[in-house]
SELO-977998 format. One line per 5 residues: their letters; for each residue x negated, y negated, z of N, C-alpha, C. Coordinates in steps of 0.05 Angstrom, whole numbers, plus 32768, in hexadecimal, padded with zeros to 4 digits. Each point is the difference from the previous one (the first is absolute). Layout:
BEGIN
A	X/Y/Z/X/Y/Z/X/Y/Z ~ ...
This chain:
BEGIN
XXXXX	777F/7932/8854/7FF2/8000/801A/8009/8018/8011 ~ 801A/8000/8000/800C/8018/8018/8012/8017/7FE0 ~ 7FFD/8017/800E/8011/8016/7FF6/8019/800B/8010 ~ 801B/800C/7FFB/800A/800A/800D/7FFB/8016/8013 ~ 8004/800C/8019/8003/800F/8004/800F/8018/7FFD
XXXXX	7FFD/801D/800E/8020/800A/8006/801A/7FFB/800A ~ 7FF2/7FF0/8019/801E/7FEF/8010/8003/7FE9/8001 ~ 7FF6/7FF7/7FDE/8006/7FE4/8000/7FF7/7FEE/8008 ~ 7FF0/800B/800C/7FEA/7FE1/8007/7FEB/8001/7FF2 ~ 7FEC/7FE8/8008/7FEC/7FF7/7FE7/7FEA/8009/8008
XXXXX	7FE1/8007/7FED/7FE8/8005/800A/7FF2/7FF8/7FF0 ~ 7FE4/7FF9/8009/7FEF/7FF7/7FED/7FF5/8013/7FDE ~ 8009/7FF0/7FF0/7FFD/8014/7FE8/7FDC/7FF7/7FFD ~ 7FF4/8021/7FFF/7FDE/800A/7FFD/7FF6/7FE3/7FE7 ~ 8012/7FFD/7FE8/7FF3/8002/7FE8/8003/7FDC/8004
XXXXX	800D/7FF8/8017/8000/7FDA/7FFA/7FE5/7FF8/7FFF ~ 7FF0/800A/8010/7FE8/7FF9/8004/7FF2/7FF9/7FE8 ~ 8006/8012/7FEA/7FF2/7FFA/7FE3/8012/7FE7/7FF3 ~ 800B/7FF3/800A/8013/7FED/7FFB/7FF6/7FE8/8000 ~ 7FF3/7FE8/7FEF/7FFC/7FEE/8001/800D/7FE8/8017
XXXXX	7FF1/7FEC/8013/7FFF/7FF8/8019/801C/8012/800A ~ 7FF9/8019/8005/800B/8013/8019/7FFC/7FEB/801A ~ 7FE5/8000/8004/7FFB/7FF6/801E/800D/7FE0/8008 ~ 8003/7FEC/7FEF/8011/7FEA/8005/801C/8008/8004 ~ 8008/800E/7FF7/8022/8013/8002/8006/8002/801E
XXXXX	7FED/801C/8000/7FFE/800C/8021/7FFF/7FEF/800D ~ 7FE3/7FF4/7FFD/7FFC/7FDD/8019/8019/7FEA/8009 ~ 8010/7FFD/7FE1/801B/7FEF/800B/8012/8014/800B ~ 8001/8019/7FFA/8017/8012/8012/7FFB/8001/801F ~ 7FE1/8006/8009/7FFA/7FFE/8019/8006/7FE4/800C
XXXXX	7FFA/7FF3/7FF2/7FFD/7FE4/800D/8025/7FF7/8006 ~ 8015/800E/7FEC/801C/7FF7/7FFA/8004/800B/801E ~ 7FFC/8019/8000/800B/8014/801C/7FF6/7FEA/801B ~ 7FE6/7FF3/8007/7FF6/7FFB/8010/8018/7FE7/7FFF ~ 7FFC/7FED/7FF3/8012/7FEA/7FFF/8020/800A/8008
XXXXX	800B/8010/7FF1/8016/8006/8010/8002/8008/8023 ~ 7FF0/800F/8002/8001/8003/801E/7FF3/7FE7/8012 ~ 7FEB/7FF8/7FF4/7FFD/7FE1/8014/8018/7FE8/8002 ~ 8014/8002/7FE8/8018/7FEF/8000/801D/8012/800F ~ 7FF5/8014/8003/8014/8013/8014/801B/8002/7FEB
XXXXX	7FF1/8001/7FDC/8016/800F/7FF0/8003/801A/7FFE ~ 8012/800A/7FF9/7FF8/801E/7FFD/8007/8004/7FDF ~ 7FF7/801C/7FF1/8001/8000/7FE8/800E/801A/7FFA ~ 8000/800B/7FE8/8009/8016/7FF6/7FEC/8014/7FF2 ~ 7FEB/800D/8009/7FE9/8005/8001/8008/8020/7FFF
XXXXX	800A/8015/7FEB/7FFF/8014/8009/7FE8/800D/7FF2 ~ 7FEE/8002/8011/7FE6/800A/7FFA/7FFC/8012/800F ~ 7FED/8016/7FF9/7FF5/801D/8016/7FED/7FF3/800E ~ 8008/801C/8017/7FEB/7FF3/8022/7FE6/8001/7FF8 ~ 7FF2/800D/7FE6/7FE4/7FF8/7FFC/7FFA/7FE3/7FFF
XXXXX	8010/7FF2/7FF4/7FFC/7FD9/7FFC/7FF8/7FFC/8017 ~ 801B/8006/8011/7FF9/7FFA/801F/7FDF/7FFF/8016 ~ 7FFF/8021/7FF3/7FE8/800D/8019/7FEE/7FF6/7FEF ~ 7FFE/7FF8/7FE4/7FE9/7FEB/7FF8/7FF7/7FE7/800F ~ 8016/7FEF/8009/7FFA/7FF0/8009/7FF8/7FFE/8020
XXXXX	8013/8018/8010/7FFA/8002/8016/7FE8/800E/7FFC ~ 7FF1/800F/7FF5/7FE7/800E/7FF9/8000/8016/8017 ~ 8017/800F/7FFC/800F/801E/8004/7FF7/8011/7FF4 ~ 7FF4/8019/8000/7FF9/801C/7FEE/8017/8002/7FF0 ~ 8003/8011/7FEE/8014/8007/7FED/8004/8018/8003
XXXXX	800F/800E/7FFB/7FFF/801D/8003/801D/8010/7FEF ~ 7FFB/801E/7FFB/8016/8009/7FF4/801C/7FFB/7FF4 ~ 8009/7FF7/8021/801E/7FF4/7FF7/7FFD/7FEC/7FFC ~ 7FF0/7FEE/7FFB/8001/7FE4/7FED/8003/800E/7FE1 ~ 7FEF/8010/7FFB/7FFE/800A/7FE2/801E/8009/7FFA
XXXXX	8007/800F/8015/8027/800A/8000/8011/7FF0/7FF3 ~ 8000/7FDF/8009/8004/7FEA/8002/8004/7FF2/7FDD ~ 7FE8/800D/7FF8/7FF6/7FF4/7FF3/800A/8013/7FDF ~ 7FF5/801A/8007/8010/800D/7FF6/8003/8015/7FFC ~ 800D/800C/800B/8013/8019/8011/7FFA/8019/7FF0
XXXXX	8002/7FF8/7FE3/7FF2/801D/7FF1/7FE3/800B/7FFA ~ 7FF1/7FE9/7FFC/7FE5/8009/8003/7FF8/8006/8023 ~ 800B/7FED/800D/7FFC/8018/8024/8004/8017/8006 ~ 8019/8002/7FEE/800B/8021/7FFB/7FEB/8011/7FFF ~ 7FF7/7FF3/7FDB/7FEB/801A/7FFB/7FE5/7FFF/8013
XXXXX	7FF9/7FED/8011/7FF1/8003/800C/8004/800C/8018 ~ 8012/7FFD/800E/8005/8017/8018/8006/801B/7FF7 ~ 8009/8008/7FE6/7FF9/8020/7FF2/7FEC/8004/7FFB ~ 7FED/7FEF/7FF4/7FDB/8007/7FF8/7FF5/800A/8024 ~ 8011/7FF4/8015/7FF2/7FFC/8016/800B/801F/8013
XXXXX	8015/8003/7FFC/800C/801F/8003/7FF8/8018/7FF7 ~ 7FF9/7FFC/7FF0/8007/801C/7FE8/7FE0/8001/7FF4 ~ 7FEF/8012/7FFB/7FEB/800B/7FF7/8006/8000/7FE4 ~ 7FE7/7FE7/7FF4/8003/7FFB/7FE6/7FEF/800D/7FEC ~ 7FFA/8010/8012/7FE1/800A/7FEE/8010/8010/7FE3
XXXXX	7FF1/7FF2/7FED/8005/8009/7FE0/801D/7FF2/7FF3 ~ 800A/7FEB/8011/801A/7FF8/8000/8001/7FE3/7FF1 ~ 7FEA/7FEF/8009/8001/7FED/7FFE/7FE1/7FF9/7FF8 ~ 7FFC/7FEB/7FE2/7FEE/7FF7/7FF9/7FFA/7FEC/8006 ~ 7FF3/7FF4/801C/7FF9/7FE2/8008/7FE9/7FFA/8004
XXXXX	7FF8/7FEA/8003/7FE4/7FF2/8005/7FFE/7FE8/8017 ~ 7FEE/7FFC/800C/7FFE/7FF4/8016/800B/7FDF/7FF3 ~ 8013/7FF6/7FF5/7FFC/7FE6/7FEB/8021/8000/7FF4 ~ 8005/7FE5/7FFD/801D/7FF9/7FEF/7FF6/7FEE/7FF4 ~ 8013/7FFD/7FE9/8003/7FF9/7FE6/801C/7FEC/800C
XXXXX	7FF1/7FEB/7FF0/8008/7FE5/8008/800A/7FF0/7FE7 ~ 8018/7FF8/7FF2/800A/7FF5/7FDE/7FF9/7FEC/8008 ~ 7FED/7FF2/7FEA/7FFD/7FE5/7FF8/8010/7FEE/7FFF ~ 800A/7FED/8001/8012/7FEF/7FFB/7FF9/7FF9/7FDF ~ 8017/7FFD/7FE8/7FFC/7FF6/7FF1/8013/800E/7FEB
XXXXX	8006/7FF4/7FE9/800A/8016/7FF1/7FF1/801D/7FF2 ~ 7FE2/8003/8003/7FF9/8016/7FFD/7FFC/8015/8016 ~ 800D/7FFA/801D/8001/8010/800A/7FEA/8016/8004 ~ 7FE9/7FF6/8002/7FEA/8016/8003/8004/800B/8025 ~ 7FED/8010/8003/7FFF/800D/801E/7FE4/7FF5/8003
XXXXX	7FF9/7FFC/801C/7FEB/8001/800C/7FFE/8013/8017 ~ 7FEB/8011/8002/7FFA/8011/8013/7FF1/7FF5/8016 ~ 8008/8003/801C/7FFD/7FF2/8010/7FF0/8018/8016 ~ 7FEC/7FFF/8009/7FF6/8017/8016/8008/7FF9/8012 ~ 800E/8013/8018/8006/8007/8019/7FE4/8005/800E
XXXXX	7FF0/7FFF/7FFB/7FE0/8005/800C/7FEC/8000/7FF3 ~ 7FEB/7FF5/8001/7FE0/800B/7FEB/8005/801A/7FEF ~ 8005/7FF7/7FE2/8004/801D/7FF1/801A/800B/8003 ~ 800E/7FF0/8000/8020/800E/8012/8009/8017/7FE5 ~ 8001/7FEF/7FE2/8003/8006/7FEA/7FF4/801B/8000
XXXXX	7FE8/8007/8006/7FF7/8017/7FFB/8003/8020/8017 ~ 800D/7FF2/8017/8001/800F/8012/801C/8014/8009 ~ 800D/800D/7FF9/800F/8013/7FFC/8016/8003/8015 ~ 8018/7FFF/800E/800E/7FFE/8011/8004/8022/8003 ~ 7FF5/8004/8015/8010/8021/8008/8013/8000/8014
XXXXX	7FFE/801D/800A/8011/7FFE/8019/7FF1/7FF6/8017 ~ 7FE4/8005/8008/7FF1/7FFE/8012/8006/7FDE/8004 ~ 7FF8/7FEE/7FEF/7FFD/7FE6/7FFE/8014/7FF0/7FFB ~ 8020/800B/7FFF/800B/7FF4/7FF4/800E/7FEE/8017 ~ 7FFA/7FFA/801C/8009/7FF3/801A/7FEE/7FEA/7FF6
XXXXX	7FEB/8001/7FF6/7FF0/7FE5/7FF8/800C/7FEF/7FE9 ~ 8003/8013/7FE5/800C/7FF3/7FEC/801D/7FEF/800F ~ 800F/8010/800F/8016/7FED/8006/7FFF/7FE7/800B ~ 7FF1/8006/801B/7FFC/7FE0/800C/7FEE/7FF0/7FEF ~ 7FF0/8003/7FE6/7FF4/7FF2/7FF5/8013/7FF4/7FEC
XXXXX	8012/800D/7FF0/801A/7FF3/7FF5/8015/7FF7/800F ~ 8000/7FFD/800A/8015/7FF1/8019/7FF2/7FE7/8004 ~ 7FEF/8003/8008/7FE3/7FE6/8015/8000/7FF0/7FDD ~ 7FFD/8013/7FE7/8005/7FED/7FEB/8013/7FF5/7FF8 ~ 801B/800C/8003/801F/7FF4/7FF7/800B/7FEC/8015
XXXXX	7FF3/7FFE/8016/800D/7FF5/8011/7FF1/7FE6/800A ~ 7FE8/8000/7FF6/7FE8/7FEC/800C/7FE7/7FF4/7FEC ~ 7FFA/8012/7FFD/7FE1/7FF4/7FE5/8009/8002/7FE7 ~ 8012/800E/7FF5/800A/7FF8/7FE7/801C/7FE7/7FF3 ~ 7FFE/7FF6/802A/800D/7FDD/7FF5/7FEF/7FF4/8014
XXXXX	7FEC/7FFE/8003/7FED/7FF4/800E/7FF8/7FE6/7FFB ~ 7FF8/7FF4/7FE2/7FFB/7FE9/7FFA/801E/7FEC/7FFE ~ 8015/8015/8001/801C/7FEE/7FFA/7FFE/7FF4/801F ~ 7FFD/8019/8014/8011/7FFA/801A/7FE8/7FE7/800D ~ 7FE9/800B/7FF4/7FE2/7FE4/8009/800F/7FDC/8001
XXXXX	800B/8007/7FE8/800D/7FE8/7FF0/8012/7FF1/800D ~ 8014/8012/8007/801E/7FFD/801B/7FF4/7FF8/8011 ~ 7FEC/800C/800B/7FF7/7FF0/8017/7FF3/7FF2/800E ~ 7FF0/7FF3/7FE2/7FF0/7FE9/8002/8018/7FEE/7FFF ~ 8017/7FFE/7FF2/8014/7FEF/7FFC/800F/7FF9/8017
XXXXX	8001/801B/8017/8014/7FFB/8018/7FE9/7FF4/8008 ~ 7FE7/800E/800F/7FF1/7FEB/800E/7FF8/7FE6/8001 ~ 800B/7FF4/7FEE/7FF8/7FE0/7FF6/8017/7FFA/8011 ~ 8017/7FFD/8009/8012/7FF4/8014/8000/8018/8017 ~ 7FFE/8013/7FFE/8002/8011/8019/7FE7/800E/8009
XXXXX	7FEF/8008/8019/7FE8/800E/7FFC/8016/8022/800B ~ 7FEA/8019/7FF5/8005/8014/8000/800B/8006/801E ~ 7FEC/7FF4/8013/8006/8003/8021/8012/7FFB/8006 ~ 800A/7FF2/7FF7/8027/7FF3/8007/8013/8015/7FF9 ~ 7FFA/8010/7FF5/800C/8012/7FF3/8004/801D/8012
XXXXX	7FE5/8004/8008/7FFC/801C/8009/800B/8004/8014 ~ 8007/7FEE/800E/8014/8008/8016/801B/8021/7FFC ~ 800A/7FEC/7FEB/8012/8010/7FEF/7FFA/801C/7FEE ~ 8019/8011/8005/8002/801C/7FF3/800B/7FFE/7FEC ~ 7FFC/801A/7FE9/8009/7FEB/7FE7/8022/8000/7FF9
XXXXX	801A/8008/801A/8019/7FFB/7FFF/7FFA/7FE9/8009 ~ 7FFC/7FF5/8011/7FFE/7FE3/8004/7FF3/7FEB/7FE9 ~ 7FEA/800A/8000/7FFA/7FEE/7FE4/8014/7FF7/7FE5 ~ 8010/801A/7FFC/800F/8003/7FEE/8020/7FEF/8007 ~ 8004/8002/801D/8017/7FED/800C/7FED/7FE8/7FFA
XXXXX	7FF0/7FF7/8005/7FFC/7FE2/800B/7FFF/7FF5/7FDF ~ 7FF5/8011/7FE8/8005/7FF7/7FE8/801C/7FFC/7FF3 ~ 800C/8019/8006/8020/8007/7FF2/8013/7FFA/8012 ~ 7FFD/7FF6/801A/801B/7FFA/801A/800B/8024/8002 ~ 800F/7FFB/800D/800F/8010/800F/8012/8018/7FE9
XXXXX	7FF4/801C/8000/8015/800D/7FE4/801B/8003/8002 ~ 8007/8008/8022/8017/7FFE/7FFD/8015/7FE5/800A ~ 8016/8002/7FF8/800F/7FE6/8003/8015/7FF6/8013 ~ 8000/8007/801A/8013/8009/8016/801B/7FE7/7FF4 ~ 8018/8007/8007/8016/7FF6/7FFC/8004/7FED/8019
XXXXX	7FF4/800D/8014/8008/7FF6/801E/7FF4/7FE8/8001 ~ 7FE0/7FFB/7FF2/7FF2/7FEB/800B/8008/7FF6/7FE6 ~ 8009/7FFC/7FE9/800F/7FEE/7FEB/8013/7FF3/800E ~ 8010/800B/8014/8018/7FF9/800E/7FF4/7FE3/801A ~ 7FEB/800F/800A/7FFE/7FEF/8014/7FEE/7FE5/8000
XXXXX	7FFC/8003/7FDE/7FF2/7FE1/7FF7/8011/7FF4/7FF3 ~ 801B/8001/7FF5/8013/7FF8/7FF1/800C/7FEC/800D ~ 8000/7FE1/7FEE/800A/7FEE/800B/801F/7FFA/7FEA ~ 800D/8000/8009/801D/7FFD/7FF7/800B/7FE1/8000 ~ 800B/7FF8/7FE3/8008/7FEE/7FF6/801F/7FFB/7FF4
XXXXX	800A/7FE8/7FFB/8016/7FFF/7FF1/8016/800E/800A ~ 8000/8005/8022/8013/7FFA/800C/8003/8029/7FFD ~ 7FF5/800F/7FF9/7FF9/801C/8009/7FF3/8003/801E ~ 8008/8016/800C/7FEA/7FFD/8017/7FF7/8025/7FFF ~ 7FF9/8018/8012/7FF4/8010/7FFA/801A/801A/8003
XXXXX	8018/7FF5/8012/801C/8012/8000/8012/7FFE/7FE1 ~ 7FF2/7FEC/7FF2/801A/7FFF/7FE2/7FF1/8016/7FF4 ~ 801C/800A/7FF6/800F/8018/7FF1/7FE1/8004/7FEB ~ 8001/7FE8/7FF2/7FE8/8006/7FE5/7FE2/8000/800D ~ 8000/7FF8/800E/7FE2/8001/8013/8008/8028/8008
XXXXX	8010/8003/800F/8003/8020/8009/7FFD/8005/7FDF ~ 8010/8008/7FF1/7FF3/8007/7FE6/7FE8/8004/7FFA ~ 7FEE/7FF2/8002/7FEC/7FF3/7FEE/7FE9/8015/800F ~ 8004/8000/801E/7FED/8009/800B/7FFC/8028/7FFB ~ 8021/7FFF/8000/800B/801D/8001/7FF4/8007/7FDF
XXXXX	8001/7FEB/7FE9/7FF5/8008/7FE8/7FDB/8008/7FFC ~ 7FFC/7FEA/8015/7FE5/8003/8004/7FEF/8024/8006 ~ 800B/8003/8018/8009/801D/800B/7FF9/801B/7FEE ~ 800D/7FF9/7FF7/800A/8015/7FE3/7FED/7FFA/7FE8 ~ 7FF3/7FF1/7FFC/7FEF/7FF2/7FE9/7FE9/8014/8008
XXXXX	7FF6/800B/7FE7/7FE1/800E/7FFB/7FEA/7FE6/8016 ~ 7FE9/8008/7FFF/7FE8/7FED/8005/7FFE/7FF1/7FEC ~ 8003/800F/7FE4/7FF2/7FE9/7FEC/8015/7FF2/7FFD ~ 8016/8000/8007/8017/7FED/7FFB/8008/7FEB/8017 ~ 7FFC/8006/801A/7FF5/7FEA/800F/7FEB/7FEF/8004
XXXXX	7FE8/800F/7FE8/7FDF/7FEF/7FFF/8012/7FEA/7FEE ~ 8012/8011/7FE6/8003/7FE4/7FF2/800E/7FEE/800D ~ 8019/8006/8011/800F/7FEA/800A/7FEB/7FEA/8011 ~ 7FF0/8009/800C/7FED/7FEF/8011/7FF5/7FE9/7FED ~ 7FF4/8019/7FE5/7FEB/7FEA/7FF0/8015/7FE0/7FF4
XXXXX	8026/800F/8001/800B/7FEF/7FF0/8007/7FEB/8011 ~ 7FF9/8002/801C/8012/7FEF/801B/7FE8/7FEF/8005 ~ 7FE1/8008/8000/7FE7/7FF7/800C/7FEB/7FFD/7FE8 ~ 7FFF/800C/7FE9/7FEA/7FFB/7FF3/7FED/8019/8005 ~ 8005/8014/8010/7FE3/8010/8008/8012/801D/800B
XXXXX	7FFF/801B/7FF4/800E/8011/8003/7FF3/8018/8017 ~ 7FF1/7FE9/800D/7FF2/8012/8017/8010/7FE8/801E ~ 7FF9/800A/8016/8002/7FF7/801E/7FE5/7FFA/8000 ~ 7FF5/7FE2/800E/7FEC/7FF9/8006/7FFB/8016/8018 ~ 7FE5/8001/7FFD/7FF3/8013/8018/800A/7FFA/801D
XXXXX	8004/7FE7/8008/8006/7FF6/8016/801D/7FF6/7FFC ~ 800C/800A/7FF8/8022/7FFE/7FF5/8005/7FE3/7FF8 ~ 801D/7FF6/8008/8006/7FEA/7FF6/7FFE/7FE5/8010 ~ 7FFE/8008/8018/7FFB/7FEB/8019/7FE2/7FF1/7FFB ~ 8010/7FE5/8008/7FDF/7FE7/7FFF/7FED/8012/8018
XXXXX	7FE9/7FF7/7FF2/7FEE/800C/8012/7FF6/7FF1/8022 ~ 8018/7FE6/7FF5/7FF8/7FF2/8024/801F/7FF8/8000 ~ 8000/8003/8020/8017/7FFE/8005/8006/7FE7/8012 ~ 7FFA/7FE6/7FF8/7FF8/7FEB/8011/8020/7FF4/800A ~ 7FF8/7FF5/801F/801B/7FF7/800F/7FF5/7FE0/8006
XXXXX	7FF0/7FF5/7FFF/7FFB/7FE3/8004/7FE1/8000/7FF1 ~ 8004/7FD9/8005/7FEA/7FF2/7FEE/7FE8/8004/800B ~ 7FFB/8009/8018/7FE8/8005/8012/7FF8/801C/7FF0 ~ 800D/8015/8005/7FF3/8019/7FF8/7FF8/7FF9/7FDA ~ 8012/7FF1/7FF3/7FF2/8001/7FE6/7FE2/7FFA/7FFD
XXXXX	7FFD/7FED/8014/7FE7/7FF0/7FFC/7FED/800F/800F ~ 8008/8012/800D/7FE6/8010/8014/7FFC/8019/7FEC ~ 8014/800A/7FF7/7FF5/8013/7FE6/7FF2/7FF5/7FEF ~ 8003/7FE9/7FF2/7FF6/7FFA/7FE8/7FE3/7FF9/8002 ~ 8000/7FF1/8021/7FE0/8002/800D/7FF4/800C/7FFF
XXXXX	800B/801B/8004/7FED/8019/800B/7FF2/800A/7FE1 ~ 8019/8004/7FF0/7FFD/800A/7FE5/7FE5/7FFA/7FED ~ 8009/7FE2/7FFF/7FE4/7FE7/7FEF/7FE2/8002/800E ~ 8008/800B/8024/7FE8/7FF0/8009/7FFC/8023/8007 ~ 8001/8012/8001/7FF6/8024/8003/7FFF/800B/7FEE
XXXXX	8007/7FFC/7FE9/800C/8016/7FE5/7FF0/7FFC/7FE9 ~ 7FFD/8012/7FEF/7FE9/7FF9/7FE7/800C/800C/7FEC ~ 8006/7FF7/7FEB/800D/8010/7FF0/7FE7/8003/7FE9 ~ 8014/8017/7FED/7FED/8002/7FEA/7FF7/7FED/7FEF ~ 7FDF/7FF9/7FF8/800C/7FF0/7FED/7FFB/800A/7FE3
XX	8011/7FEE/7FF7/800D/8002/7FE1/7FDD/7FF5/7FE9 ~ 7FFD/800E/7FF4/7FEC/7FFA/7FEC/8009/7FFB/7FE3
């Protein structure tokens, strides 16, 4: 379904599509992401901001392709510099591998006749944004269709658009980085420790010093989840008597609509 990137994150691989039920795949992936965020989980989702601006239904553009992958952008910001005339043999069209073990190509047009139409220097600002607008958008088009028939079944698209796609990407994955300070000031102390003993100063001071990915793990090993909820660790109501519970819970049941679940 997904390929690696350059920096390690995931993107939609062109050739799933030829993949027998591709689209039930995608559909439970959209639908998994939507469910996580309506349960206010967060996940481990390292995917490129194209997934994202799919769903927010964002343009795509260059540095998504960067993103995606850094050496073919290369040669395309040199085709886009430098006067190719007699340099380069291209055609308005990519060639697209089959999925299978025979590995055939399929030729794909970038425009009516793309195949037959010749990339110069004059034209070649078109060939680019037409391979880009393809690597980044219509050539995972029926995957990303798929994703988001799956999120929209518990979430509609409008709920969404609010959001830019770093936020989108927090509200799926929590918080990237891991402050020591607010670990500290949700920490409830047991077994006769309080937050001045010696091994607590330790622990924090080790914390400190610890990479990111080595405090994601300590979290995942203390909590189950190697991210900070979006809205940190604090209950989301902060109730002081029996009166206010009951006037929230009023308001909530009798104003609020949630998604529903199909």
């Amino acid at each position: 379904m997904f390929k690696v990137c350059d920096e390690g994150l995931f993107t939609v691989d062109l050739m799933s599509s030829q993949l027998p039920q591709f689209a039930q795949q995608y559909k439970f992936l959209g639908k998994f992401i939507a469910k996580a965020i309506f349960d206010r989980q967060t996940l481990d989702l390292p995917v490129c901001d194209v997934v994202y601006k799919h769903l927010l239904q964002i343009p795509t553009n260059m540095d998504d392709l960067h993103q995606m992958d850094s050496q073919y952008h290369k040669s395309l910001v040199w085709m886009l510099e430098n006067d190719i005339t007699d340099i380069l043999d291209e055609t308005f069209s990519v060639e697209m591998e089959a999925a299978g073990p025979e590995k055939k190509t399929t030729i794909v047009d970038l425009k009516e006749n793309g195949r037959d139409i010749p990339v110069t220097d004059v034209n070649k600002k078109e060939y680019i944004d037409l391979v880009v607008q393809w690597r980044t958008e219509f050539g995972a088009q029926a995957q990303m269709n798929a994703l988001i028939q799956g999120f929209t079944t518990l979430i509609p698209l409008s709920s969404v658009k609010m959001f830019d796609v770093g936020e989108l990407k927090m509200l799926v994955n929590g918080k990237p980085m891991i402050g020591v300070e607010e670990l500290r000031s949700c920490t409830v102390f047991q077994g006769g420790y309080d937050e001045h003993a010696q091994v607590v100063l330790w622990l924090w001071q080790a914390l400190r010093e610890f990479t990111a990915e080595l405090r994601g793990q300590f979290l995942k090993f203390m909590t189950g989840s190697n991210k900070i909820p979006l809205d940190g660790f604090e209950p989301p109501l902060n109730l002081t008597n029996y009166e206010t519970l009951v006037e929230k819970i009023t308001f909530a049941i009798t104003n609020s609509e949630g998604f529903e679940l199909s």
